[in-house]
C-alpha positions in Angstrom: 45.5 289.3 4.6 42.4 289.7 6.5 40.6 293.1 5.1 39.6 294.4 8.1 43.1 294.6 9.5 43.2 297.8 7.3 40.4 299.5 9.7 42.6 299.4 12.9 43.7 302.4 13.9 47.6 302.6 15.2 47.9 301.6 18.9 47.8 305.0 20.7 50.8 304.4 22.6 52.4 304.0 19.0 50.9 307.0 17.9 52.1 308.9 21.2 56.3 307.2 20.2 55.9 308.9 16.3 54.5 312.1 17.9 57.3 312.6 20.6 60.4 310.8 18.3 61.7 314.1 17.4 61.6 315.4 21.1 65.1 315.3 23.4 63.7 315.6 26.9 65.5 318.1 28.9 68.1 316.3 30.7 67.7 318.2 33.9 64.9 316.4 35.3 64.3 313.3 35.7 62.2 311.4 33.4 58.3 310.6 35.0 56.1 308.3 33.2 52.8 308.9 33.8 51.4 307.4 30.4 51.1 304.1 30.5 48.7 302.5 33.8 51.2 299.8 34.8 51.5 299.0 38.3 54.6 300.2 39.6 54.5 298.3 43.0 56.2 295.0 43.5 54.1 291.8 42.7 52.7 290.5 46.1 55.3 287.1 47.6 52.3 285.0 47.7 51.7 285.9 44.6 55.3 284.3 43.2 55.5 281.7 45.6 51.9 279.6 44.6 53.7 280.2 40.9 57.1 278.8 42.0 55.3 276.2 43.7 53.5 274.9 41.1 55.6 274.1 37.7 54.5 270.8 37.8 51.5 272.4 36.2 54.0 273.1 33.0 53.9 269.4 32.4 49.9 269.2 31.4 47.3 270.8 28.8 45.1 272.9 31.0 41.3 272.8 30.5 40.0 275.8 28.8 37.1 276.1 31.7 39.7 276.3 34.2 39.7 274.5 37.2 37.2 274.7 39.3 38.8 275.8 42.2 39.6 278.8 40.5 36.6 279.4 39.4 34.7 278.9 42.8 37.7 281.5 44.1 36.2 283.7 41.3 32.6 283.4 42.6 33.4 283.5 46.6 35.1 287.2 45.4 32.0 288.3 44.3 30.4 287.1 46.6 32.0 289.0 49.1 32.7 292.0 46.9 29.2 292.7 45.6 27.1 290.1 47.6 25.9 288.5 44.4 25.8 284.5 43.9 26.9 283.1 41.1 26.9 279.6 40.1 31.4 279.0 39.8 30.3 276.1 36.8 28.1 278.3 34.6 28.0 281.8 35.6 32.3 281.9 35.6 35.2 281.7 33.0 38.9 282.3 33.7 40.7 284.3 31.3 43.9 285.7 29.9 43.5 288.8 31.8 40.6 291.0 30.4 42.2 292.6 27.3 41.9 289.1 25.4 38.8 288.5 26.7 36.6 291.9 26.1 38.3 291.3 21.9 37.1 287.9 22.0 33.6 288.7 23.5 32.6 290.4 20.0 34.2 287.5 18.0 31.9 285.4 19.9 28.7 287.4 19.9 28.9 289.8 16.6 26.4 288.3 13.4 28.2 290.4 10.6 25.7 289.0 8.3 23.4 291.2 9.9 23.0 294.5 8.3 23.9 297.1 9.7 25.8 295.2 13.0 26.8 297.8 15.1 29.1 297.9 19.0 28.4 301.3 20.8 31.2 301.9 23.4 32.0 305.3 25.2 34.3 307.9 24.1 36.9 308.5 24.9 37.4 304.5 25.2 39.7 301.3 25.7 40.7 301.3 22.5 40.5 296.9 22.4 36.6 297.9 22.4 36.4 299.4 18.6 39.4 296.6 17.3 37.4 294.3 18.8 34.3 295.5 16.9 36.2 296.2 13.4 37.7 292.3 13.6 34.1 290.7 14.4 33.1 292.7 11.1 30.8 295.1 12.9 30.6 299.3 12.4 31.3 301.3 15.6 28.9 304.0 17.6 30.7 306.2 20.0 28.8 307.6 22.7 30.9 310.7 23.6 31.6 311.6 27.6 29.3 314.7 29.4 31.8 317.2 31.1 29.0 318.2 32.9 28.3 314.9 34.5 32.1 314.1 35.6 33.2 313.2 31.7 30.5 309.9 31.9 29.4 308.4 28.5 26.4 310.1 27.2 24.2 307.7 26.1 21.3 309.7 25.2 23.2 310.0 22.3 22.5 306.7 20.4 19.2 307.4 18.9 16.9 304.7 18.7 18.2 303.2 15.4 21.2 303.0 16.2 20.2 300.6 19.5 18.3 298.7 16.9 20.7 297.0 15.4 23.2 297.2 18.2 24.7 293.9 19.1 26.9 294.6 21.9 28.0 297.3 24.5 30.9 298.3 26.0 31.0 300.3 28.9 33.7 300.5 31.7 33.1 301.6 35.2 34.9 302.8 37.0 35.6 304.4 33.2 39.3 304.6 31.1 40.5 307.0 30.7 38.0 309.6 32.5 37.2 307.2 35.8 33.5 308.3 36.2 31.4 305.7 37.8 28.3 304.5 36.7 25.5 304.9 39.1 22.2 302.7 39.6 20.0 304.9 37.3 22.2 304.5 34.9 22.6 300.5 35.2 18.9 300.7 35.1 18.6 302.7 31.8 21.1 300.5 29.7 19.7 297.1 31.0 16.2 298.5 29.8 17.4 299.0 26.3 19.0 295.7 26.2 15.8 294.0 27.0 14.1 296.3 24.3 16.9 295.8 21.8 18.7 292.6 23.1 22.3 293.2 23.0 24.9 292.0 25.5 26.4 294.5 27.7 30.2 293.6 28.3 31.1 295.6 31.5 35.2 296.5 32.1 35.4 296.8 35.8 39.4 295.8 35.6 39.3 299.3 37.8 37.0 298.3 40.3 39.1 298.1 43.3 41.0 301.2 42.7 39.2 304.2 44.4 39.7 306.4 47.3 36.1 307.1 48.6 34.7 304.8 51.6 32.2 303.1 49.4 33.6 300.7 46.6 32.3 301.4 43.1 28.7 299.6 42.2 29.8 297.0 39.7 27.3 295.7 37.0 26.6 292.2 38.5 25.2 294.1 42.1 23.3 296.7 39.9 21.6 294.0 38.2 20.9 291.9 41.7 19.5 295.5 43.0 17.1 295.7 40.2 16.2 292.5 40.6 17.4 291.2 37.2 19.6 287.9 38.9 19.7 285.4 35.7 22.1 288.4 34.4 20.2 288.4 31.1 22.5 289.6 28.2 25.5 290.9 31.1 28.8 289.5 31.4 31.7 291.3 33.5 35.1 291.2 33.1 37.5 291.6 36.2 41.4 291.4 35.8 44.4 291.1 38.5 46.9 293.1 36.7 46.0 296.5 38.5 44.2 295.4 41.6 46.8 293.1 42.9 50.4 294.6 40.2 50.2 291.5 38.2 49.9 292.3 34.5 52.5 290.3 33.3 50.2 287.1 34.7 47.3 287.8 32.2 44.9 286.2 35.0 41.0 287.7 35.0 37.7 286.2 34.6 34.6 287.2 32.8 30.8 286.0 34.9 27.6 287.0 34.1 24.9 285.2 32.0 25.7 281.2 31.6 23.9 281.0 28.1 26.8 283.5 26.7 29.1 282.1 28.7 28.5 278.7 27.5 29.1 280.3 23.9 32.3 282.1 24.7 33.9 279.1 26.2 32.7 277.3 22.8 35.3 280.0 21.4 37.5 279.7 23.3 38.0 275.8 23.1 38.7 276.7 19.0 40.8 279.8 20.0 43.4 278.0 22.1 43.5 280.4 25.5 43.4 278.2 28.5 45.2 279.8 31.4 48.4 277.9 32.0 47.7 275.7 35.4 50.7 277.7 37.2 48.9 281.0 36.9 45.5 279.5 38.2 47.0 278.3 41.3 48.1 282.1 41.8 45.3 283.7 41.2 43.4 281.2 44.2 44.9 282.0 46.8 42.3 283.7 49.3 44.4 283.7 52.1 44.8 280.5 54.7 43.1 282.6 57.9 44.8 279.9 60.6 48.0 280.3 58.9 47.2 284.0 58.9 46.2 284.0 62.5 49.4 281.5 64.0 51.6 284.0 62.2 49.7 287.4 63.7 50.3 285.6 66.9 54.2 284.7 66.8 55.4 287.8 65.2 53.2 290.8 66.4 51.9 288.5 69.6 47.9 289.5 68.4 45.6 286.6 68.9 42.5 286.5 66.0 40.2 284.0 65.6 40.0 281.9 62.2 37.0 282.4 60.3 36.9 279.0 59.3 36.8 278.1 62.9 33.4 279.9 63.3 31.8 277.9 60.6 30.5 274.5 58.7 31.7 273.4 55.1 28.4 273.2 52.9 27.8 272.5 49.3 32.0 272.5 49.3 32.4 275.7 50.8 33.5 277.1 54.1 32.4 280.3 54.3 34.9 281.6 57.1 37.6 280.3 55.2 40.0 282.9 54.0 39.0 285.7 56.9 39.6 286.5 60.4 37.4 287.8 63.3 38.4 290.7 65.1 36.7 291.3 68.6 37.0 295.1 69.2 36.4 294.6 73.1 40.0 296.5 73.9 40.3 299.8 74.6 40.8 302.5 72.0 44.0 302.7 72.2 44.7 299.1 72.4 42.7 298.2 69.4 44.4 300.5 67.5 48.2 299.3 68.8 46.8 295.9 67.4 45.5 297.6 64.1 49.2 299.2 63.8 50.6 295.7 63.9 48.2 293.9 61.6 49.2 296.3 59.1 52.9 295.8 59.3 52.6 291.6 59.2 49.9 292.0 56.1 52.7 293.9 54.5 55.5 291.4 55.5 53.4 288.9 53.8 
């Protein structure tokens, strides 16, 4: 057996069964689960009809790079999401949801021949980050979380020689379990010692589009394009569907960031045998057709919208309207909102 499978720790949902086996939960309430972070709403019907219409996919080896449709899907998101461009042939790679990807990051990028190799992640922590960093044959750093700065990783903590020989970071944002959320300074701190240092920072935003304040949480990738840094030297993201759209059970994600480790990874992942099955990439393109969204609007709610793809060009391959709707707020209050009130009930019938 492989030695360093002695250094995992038990999973700590195992740990949590063993701790609770002997318990009989009193039988006069009824049982809430609020352990685990699984989705607990029903997986979108577009979702389950691209997959249902797509078996023929079954019937051929998919390409470990994905197709790149997918990937351009990928880069329009983040596009839109953090008004960053990426390049969908270099700067993207569709994976198995996150989880497989963040392990087999540090499989690609750890040198365990080095002394001392070293991963620093936060604590407390996703605990894939220190299996990932045992397997790869490296030593773990934590960087324990400040209560006094809303339970964020300290990272004042790792002392100079410890950065040294550090080969690769974790850090998640908005943070598991603790869901503090990494602000520019911060970005700008750690991307400073990786140019000093040169390790790869492997950001986990799997969280990013779950948050209740007005502004969405800064991901790595527009950090980075703030600061000017837009080769995303030594930074790769990882982005998942399982909680943002109550898919887990699809393992669909996709790591971006910079193309040289990128190029690398996919080298690894060519060997390791994880191409995303063709039905599950079709699912996970879907941006939304916005004329059939608009001729539907119109017959069941009788609100007309104009097509975003209507209002512009395809250049380079890409229609930039594609996949949204314009909305002239020229009605009255009240009217606009009567409209809003619909909208919301067909995007839920969808």
């Amino acid at each position: 057996m492989n030695p360093l499978l002695a250094k995992l720790h038990p999973y700590p949902f195992e740990r949590l069964r063993a701790l609770t086996r002997d318990i009989t939960p009193n039988p006069a309430f009824k049982p809430i689960s609020l352990g685990i972070g699984e989705p607990r709403h029903a997986t979108p019907q577009l979702v389950l009809d691209a997959l249902s219409a797509h078996f023929d996919g079954l019937a051929s080896y998919p390409a470990t790079a994905g197709d790149i449709a997918l990937r351009q899907a990928c880069a329009d998101w983040v596009a839109r999401r953090y008004g960053v461009t990426l390049d969908a042939a270099t700067q993207v790679l569709p994976v198995n949801g996150s989880r497989e990807a963040l392990f087999a990051l540090a499989q690609t990028l750890v040198d365990p021949t080095r002394p001392g190799a070293t991963v620093v992640c936060p604590n407390p922590f996703y605990q894939i980050y220190e299996g990932a960093a045992l397997l790869a044959g490296a030593q773990t750093f934590f960087a324990n979380s400040d209560p006094a700065r809303n339970f964020a990783a300290d990272w004042a903590q790792v002392p100079d020689e410890v950065w040294a020989r550090t080969q690769l970071l974790y850090v998640c944002s908005p943070g598991n379990p603790t869901g503090a959320v990494m602000p520019l300074d911060e970005w700008k701190r750690l991307f400073a010692l990786s140019e000093r240092f040169g390790f790869v920072i492997a950001s986990d935003e799997c969280y990013s589009e779950i948050y209740f304040r007005e502004d969405p949480p800064l991901g790595a990738l527009d950090a980075a394009r703030q600061l000017g840094r837009h080769d995303f030297r030594n930074l790769v993201v990882f982005t998942s569907l399982s909680k943002r759209s109550n898919v887990p059970g699809m393992r669909s994600g996709f790591v971006a960031g910079d193309a040289a480790v990128l190029k690398q990874f996919l080298l690894y992942r060519t060997y390791h045998g994880s191409a995303m099955s063709p039905m599950v990439q079709q699912a996970a393109v879907p941006g939304g057709d916005d004329v059939a969204f608009a001729r539907g609007l119109l017959a069941q709610y009788n609100v007309a919208v104009l097509p975003g793809s209507l209002l512009a060009r395809e250049a380079q391959g890409l229609n930039p309207g594609a996949g949204r709707i314009r909305l002239a707020l020229v009605a009255e209050v009240a009217e606009c909102l009567e409209a809003a009130g619909r909208i919301v009930s067909f995007v839920k019938s969808l």
